[in-house]
Structures are given as C-alpha cells and as structure tokens.
N, C-alpha and C positions, 0 to 999 in steps of 0.2 A: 581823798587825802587833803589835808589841809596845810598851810605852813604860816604860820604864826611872823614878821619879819616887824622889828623894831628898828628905827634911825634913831642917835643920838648925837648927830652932827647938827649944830647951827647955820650950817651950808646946806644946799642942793644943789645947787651948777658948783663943778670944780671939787665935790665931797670924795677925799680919798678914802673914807669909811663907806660910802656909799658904791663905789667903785668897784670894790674890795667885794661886796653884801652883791650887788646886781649879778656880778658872777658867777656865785651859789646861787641864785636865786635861778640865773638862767640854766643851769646844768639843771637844780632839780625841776623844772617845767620840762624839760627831756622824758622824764619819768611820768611827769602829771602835766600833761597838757589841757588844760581847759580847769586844773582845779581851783581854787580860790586860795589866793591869799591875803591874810588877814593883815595890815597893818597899822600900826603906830608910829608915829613920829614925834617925839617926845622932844628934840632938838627946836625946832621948828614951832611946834604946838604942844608947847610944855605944862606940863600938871601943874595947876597950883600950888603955889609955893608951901600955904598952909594945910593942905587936906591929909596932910599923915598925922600932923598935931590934934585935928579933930577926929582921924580916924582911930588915934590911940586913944583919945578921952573918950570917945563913944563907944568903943567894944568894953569898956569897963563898967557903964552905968546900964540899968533897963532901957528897953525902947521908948518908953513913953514919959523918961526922964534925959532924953537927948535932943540937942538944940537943933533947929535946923543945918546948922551948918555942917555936925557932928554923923547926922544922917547922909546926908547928900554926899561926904566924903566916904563915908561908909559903902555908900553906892558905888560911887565911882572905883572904891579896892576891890565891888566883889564884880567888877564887868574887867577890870584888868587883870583879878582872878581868872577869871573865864576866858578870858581870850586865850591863857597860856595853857588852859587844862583841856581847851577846846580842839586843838592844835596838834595835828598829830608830828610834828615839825617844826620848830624854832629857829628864828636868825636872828643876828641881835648885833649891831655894827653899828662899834662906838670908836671913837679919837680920842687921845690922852689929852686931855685938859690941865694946864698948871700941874702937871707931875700926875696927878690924883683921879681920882672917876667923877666924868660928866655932872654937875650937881641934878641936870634932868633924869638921866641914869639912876641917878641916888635918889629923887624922890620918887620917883618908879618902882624902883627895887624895895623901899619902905614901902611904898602902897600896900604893892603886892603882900609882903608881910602881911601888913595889918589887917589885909582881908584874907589870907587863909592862915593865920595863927603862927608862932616861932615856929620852926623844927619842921614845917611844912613839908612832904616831902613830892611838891606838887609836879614836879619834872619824873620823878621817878624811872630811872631809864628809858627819857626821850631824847631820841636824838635832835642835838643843839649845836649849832653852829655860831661861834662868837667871833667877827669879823672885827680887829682890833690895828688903829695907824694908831704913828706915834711920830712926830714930825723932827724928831734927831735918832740918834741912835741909842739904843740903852740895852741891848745888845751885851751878852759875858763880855768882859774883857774892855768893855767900853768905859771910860771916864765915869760916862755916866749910869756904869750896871747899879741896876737898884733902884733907880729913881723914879720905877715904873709902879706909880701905886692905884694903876687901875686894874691891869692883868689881872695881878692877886688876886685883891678882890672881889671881882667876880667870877673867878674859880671860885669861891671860897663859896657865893651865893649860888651858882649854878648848878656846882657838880658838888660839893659839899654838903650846900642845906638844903636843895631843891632837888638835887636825886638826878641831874643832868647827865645823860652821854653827852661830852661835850669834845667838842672840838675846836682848838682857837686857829685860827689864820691870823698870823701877823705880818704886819709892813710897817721897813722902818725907814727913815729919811723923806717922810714928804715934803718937806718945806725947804728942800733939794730942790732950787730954780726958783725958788719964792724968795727966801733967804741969802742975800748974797755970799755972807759969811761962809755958808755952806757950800758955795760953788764945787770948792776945788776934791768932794765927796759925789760928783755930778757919775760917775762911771759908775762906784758901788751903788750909787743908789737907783742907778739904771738895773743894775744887775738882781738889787733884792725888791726890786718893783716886780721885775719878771717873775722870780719866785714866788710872791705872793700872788700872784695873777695864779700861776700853775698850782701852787696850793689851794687855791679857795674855788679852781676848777677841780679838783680832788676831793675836795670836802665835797661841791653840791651834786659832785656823782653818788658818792657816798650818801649825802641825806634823801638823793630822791630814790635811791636805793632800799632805800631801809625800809623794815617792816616792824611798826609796832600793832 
C-alpha cells in the first residue's frame, strides 16, 4: 500500500497543517508499517508559477509543434498525475491563506487537471484524507461563517471532480497564543485543538483501514 501525502504550509517547524497530517499519517503506518510514502511539499518547494499556462497551450497543439517549455510542463502534470493515481491513499494538509486556497495548492490542483483532462475522475473512490487549519474561527455561527474559501473548494475538486472518498479534519483558532488579540479564545481553542488531534486520529485509523 502506498499513501500519497501533500504539504501546502510555507512552514515546517510550528505547521499546524502539518501537525494535523503527521497524525493520520502516523495511525495509517499502524496498518502499513514499513510501506512507502510518497510525498510533495508544494508549500515549501513550490511548482512553478507558469507550468499550468504552458501546460494548457501544449495539450492544445501537436507534439512537435510544442515549445520547450510547453513540454516539460506537460511532464511535470503527467508525474503529478501519477503520484495521485499511484497512490492507493491520499493526504493532503493545507492552511487557509488570506480567506482563500494556498495559491501552491492552486497551481497543483491546475497541474493536475491539465495532465489528466477536465472531468478526470482520477480519485475515483479513493480514500483521501484533507487535513485543513484555519487560524480564526469561521465556524456556523461565527462572525466570520463563510469566509472559508479554501474548504469548499477542494471538496469541489476532490470529491466532486476527482471521484474522492474524502474526509476533512478541521482545526480552527491556531493563531490562538500567536496572535494576542485572540488570547482571550485561549480555552476554546485548547478545546477544538484537542478535537482535531482525535479527529485526524480517526481519520488515519480509518485510511489505513481501507481497502481499495
């Protein structure tokens, strides 16, 4: 068995997406001990900015009417193709950025596209595990319900278009003890740290469970 695990934190020391992800990861090693997992850190060692722009102008013309550059981005969407179809296991553990989804995330998730075609449905009931902070609360009921436009999404691309069993683990208030303004939310955000700690021990019982 293999598991597939994506970072889309610009941290490593201190990543409460990372946190959240090592979690899962270590429940499903319970299940698979000694199997490989594949990663990307897309945070950290991010895809170029431009390779979805030439990966969409090269799947349009013949091969030997494509530039070099048009190519080699092309490469790079059918090896990040591959990693997710290779996979019999997904994790994927990303932070809200400015409201919105990770812009590394986003040119990932275009890659991907452009190297297996729209409507892809390249997850097709694989179980996926999406490990998601959010450093306030955005939470029903909260001020700020709604203003989470990364969730969405990627439900939308995971379990929508890519055919995901998916599962989200969320954590909200990390920037609880970072943030001073937020101090005085220090007990809730103890409380739904714990939570998401036991959820995403849930999930990676659950993924390294599974049988596809």
């Amino acid at each position: 068995m293999t598991l597939f695990r994506l970072d889309a934190s610009i941290r490593v020391d201190g990543s409460a997406s990372r946190e959240i992800a090592d979690i899962v990861e270590e429940e499903w090693r319970r299940n698979h001990p000694g199997d490989p997992v594949v990663r990307r850190h897309v945070g950290t060692e991010p895809l170029p900015a431009d390779s979805w722009a030439h990966a969409t102008a090269g799947a349009s013309v013949a091969d030997a009417d494509r530039t070099d550059a048009q190519r080699l981005a092309l490469e790079l969407a059918a090896v990040l193709v591959d990693e997710l179809t290779a996979a019999d296991a997904v994790l994927i553990a990303v932070p809200l950025y400015n409201f919105g989804v990770s812009q590394h995330l986003k040119a990932w998730a275009d890659l991907v596209i452009a190297g297996s075609g729209p409507g892809s449905r390249l997850l097709e009931g694989k179980p996926t595990v999406l490990a998601t902070v959010r450093g306030g609360n955005y939470s029903a009921g909260t001020p700020r319900e709604g203003w989470d436009h990364s969730t969405p999404y990627l439900r939308r691309i995971l379990a929508d278009v890519w055919g995901a069993d998916l599962t989200v683990v969320e954590r909200e208030f990390t920037l609880v003890g970072v943030n001073p303004a937020l101090d005085v939310f220090a007990d809730a955000a103890a409380d739904l740290h714990q939570r998401a700690r036991s959820a995403a021990r849930e999930a990676g019982r659950a993924l390294g469970a599974a049988r596809v």
